[in-house]
C-alpha positions, 0 to 999 in steps of 0.5 A: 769730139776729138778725132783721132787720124793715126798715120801708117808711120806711127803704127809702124812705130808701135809694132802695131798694123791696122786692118784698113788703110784710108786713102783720103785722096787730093780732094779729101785732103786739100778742099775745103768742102771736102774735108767734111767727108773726110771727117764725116768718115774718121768719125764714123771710123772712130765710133765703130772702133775701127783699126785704120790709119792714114799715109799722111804726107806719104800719100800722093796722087793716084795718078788718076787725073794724069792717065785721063789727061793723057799723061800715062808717063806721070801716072806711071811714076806716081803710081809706081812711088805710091805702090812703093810706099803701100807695099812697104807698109804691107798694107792689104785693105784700102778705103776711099771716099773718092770713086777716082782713087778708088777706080785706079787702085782697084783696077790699074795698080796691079798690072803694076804690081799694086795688088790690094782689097780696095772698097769705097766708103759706102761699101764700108759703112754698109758692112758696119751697119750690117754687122751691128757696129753701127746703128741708126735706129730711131734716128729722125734726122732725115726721117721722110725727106726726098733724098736723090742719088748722084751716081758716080762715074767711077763708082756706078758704070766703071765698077757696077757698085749701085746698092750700097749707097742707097742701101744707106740712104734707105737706113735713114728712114729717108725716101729715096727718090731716083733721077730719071737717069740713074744707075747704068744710065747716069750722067756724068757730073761733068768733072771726070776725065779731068774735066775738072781741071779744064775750060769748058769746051763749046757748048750750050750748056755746062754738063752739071747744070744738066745734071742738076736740072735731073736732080731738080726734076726728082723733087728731092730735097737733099743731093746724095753724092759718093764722089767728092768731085760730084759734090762739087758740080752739083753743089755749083749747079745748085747755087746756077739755080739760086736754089742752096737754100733749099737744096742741100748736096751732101755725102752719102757719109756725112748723111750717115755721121750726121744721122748717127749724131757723130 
């Protein structure tokens, strides 16, 4: 299947405005295994008919990792040149598969003037299920299998959104079994803050591995993540254990593409 990614610009250019901006994110654009989810989403987006489009080479880091570092400076002017283009192209609704460009845009770009709708992509699909766009009846692709949910810092504890995800994971005819530390009282994965992008600090033990051992204890066969950053740490800790052979670590969107046989 062709996928079909317009940018704003060329939107613009037939005098036409989408209903949602997809913000696709550093991680979406520019990792490998990330790119996946990106993909998984724009199908999804494609079959539902959904009128969305991309900032393409417009679009620039939220600042996210910089404001954690301590940089406010840098997310300063990356926020303001980001707000500058989306305001340019009036744009009103934003989704996004990652839980950090989602935390930023939705809580600290208006105090800089960039005031937008901002749902994260699980919300998105939510919607479309529930409004008859998309249907998973009869689908058997994850039928009965374990699936455990990772909860993203920036999605869960930042921003309280718990049931969408595992509303998908239930539409899959999946049984969805809980770590012992879900929901408001996850574990970070260990990459946000940007940790990600750091040495490990003393310790005597990496937190993802952690988080693993939780995911390990559910007895769940496939990982659900919502964050890309997660999929990482988690697919790293599963590969500590010797165990990507029997564990899958996917997104909660490619569960869904995958299901509806995209």
């Amino acid at each position: 299947m062709r996928l079909n990614v317009p940018t704003m610009s060329e939107m613009m250019a037939k005098g036409e405005t989408p209903e949602i901006l997809f913000w696709v994110g550093c991680a979406g654009s520019f990792d490998d295994r990330a790119k996946k989810i990106t993909k998984a989403l724009v199908k999804i987006l494609n079959h539902c008919k959904v009128s969305f489009a991309v900032l393409g080479t417009e679009e620039s880091c939220t600042g996210d990792p910089a404001k954690r570092a301590g940089n406010e400076f840098t997310f300063q002017m990356q926020a303001m040149m980001n707000i500058q283009v989306l305001d340019g192209y009036d744009v009103k609704r934003i989704v996004t598969g990652c839980p950090h460009c989602f935390n930023t845009l939705k809580n600290e770009y208006p105090e800089l003037g960039g005031k937008y709708e901002v749902i994260h992509h699980t919300q998105l699909i939510q919607d479309l299920i529930n409004t008859g766009k998309l249907g998973l009846e009869g689908s058997q692709t994850y039928k009965g299998k374990k699936i455990t949910f990772h909860d993203p810092c920036y999605l869960g504890r930042a921003n309280d959104v718990y049931e969408a995800p595992r509303a998908l994971i239930e539409k899959l005819d999946a049984e969805l079994v809980e770590m012992k530390r879900c929901k408001t009282n996850g574990l970070c994965c260990g990459a946000g803050g940007a940790q990600m992008f750091k040495e490990a600090e003393k310790g005597n033990k990496e937190i993802n591995i952690e988080r693993t051992e939780d995911a390990l204890e559910s007895n769940a066969e496939i990982i659900a993540t919502g964050c890309p950053f997660c999929n990482t740490m988690m697919t790293d800790g599963i590969k500590n254990f010797n165990k990507e052979n029997d564990i899958q670590v996917l997104d909660v969107a490619e569960l869904i593409a995958n299901a509806a046989e995209l």
